[in-house]
C-alpha positions in Angstrom: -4.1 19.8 -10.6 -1.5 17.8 -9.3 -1.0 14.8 -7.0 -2.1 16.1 -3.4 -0.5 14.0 -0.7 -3.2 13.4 1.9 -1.3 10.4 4.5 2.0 9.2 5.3 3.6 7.2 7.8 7.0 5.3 8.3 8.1 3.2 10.8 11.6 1.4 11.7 11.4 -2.0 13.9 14.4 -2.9 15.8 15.0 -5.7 13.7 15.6 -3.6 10.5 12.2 -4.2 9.2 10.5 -0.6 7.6 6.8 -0.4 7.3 6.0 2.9 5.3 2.4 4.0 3.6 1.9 6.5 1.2 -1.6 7.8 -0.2 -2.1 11.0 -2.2 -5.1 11.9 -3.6 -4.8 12.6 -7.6 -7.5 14.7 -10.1 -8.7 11.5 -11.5 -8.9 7.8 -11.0 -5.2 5.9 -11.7 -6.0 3.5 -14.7 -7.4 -0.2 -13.4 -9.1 1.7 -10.4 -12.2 3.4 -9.8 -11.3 5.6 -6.7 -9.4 8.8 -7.2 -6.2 7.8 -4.8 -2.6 6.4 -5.9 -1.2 4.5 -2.9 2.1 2.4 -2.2 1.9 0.5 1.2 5.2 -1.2 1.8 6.4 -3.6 4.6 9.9 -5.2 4.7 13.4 -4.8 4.6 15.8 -2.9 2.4 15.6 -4.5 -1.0 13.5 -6.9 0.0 9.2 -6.6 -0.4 7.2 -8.7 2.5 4.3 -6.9 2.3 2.7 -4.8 -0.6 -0.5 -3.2 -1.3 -0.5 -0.5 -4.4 -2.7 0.6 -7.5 -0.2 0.6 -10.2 -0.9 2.6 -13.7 -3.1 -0.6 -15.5 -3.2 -3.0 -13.1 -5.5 -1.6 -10.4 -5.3 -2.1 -7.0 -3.3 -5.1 -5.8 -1.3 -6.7 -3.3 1.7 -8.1 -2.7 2.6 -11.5 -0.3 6.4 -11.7 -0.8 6.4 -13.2 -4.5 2.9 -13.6 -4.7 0.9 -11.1 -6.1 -3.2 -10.9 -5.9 -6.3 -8.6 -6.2 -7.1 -6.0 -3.6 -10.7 -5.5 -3.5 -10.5 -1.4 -2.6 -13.3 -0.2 -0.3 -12.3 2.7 1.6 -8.5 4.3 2.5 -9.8 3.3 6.5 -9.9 -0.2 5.1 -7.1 -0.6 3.1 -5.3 0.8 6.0 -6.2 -1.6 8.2 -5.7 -4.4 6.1 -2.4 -3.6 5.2 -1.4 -3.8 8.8 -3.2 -6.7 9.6 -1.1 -8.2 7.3 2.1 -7.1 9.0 0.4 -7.4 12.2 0.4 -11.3 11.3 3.9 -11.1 9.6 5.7 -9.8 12.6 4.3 -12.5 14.9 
């Protein structure tokens, strides 16, 4: 069985700025997480990462703050949805 994707969205602000969110659910857990959905959750502009929130092979799930990068303590995709645009809720202000 192959990745399924189960939720996308994309969105273009007037200033240039694209948010977009991608979650498919996959046959087994990536590596580093213990949920059975790969994600990428991006906010910024064209070559240039704000906002990040991903589960990358071995390194689990994580966020990115511009350069920063820190754990994401992964509870549910309601919750990681909402943080994510908390966090560019925030950013935009």
């Amino acid at each position: 069985m192959k990745a399924t994707l189960i939720y996308q969205s994309n969105r273009t602000y007037d200033d240039g700025a694209i948010m977009e969110i991608r979650v498919w659910k996959v046959p087994q857990a990536v590596p580093g997480s213990a949920h059975e959905l790969k994600y990428r959750l991006f906010y910024g502009y064209p070559g240039r990462r704000l906002i990040g929130y991903d589960n990358e092979r071995g390194k689990g799930d994580h966020k990115h703050l511009e350069e920063r990068e820190t754990l994401y303590a992964f509870e549910s995709l309601d919750k990681l949805i909402d943080d994510f645009l908390a966090e560019v809720t925030e950013r935009r202000k």
